[in-house]
Structure formats: structure tokens, C-alpha cells
C-alpha positions in Angstrom: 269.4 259.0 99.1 266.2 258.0 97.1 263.4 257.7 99.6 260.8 254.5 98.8 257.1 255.3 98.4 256.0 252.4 100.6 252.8 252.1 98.5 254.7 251.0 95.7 257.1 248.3 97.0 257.3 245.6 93.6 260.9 246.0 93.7 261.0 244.9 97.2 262.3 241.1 98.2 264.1 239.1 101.2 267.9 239.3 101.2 270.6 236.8 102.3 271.5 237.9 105.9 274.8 239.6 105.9 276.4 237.5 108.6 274.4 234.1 109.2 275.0 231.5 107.0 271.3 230.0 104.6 269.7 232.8 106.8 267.4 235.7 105.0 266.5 238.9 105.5 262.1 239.1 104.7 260.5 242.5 104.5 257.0 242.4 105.8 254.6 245.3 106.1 251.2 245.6 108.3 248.7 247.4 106.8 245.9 247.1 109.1 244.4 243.9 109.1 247.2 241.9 106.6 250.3 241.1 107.1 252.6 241.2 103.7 255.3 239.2 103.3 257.9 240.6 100.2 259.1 236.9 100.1 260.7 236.7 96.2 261.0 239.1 93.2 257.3 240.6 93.0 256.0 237.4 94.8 254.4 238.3 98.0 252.7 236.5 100.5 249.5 238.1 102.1 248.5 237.0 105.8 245.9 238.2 108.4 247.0 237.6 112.0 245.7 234.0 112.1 247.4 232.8 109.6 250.8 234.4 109.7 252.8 231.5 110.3 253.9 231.4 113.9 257.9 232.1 113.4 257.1 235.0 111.5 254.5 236.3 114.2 256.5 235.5 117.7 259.6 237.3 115.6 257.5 240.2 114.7 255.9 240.8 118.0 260.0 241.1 119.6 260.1 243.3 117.2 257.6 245.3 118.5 258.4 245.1 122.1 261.8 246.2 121.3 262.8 249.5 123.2 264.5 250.8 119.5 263.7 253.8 117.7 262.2 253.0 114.2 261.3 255.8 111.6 258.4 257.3 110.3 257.4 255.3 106.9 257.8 258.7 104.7 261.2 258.9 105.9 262.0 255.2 105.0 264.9 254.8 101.9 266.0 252.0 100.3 269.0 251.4 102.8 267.1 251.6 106.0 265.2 248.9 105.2 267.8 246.2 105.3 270.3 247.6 107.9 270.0 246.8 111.5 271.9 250.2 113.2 272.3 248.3 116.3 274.9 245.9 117.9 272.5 243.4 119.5 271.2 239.9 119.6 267.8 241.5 117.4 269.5 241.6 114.1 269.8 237.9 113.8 265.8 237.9 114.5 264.5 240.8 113.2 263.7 244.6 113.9 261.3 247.2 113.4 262.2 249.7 110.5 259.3 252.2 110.4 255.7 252.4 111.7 254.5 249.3 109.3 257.4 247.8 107.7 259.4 245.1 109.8 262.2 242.7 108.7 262.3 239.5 110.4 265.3 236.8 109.5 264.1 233.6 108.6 266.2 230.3 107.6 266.2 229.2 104.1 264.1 226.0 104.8 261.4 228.8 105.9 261.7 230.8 103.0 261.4 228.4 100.7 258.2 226.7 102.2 256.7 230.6 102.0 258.2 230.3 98.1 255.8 227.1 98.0 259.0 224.9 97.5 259.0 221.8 99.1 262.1 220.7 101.1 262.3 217.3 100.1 264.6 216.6 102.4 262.3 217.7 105.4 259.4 215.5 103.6 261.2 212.3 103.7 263.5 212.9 106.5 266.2 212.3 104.6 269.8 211.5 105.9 272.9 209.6 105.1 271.7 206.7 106.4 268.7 206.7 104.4 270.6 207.7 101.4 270.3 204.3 99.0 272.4 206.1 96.3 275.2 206.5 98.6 275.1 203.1 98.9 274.8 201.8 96.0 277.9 204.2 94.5 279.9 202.2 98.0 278.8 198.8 96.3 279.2 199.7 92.6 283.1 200.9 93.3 283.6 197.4 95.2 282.7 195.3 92.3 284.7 197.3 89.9 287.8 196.4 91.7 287.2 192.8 90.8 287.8 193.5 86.9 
């Protein structure tokens, strides 16, 4: 198995989660005082601990209080990274893979604002309701059964 020389992670991005539905699977390493977050292809996000957005840090830090075993980073390959060896609640949050890299799971929405892509549907609380397109297709096929 091809081990990963955790300096040199480009290659390295989030994953869809292998069982929860517009869920992800986000890499992140600490290296001693940042936080980096492997978000898209060779697109990284780097945080301190004050500004490591507050999912990402409560997920991490069960990560860390988890009783698991985790591997030294030299002896980190390409599958360990991804796969959660365990049967527990943890793999739909997020586990602790070696001494500095982490995966936590994060929802698309969450992902995407990391991304810098704004949900527009968030921004404008956007619903069926609100939804003047709907609508308006409702009224348009109304009038065309009058010709």
C-alpha cells in the first residue's frame, strides 16, 4: 500500500460520505498553530483556533476525546485516511486518523460555504411558498386551457 508523505498532501480533498446522503467526508490537519482544511481539489482552507468555524472545531475536539486508537502520521496510507474501522455513532461525525490528521463529516451546505459558494437558498430563505416561478408556471397552464 503506497504510504502518503503528509507534507505533501495536494492530492488530498473531502469525499462524499459513504453512507449519509449530501454528507462529506473533510480531511483536516493541525500543524501547530493552524488548522488546514483539504476542502476541494488543491483548494484548502487555513484556520487558527479562533477562527475554525465552530462545527468543524466541536467535531474535532470529539474527535479527540475519543477513546480510539489512531496511527502514527508516517504510518498513514492513502486508505486510512478515509475509512472509519469502527462500528460507532463517530463515523457520521468524524475521527481521528493519525497524530495531526483528522476527518470530520460535514453537510454539503457546510462544504460549500468553506468552497466560498453561497447557498442561495439559505440567503433568501427560500421555500415553495416563496417560490413565484412555481406560481406563475400554476397560472400560465390555467390560461392555456382557455385556447
Amino acid at each position: 500500500m503506497n504510504r502518503i508523505n503528509l507534507f505533501d498532501l495536494d492530492d488530498l480533498h473531502a469525499l462524499p460520505h459513504e453512507t449519509l446522503k449530501n454528507h462529506h467526508r473533510v480531511p483536516v490537519r493541525y500543524i501547530n498553530p493552524n488548522y488546514i482544511v483539504f476542502v476541494g481539489n488543491k483548494f484548502r482552507r487555513t484556520f487558527t483556533e479562533d477562527t475554525l468555524p465552530n462545527n468543524i472545531l466541536s467535531k474535532l475536539t470529539m474527535a479527540r476525546a475519543s477513546d480510539k486508537k489512531y496511527l502514527d502520521d508516517d504510518k498513514v496510507n492513502a486508505i486510512d485516511i478515509f475509512y472509519y474501522p469502527h462500528n460507532d455513532s463517530m463515523g457520521d461525525v468524524g475521527w481521528r486518523v493519525s497524530e495531526t490528521m483528522y476527518i470530520v463529516v460535514l453537510e454539503e451546505r457546510e462544504l460549500r460555504s468553506l468552497l466560498g459558494i453561497e447557498d442561495l437558498m439559505d440567503k433568501f430563505d427560500w421555500n415553495e411558498e416563496n417560490d413565484t416561478r412555481r406560481k406563475s408556471k400554476s397560472k400560465s397552464k390555467k390560461n392555456l386551457r382557455w385556447y
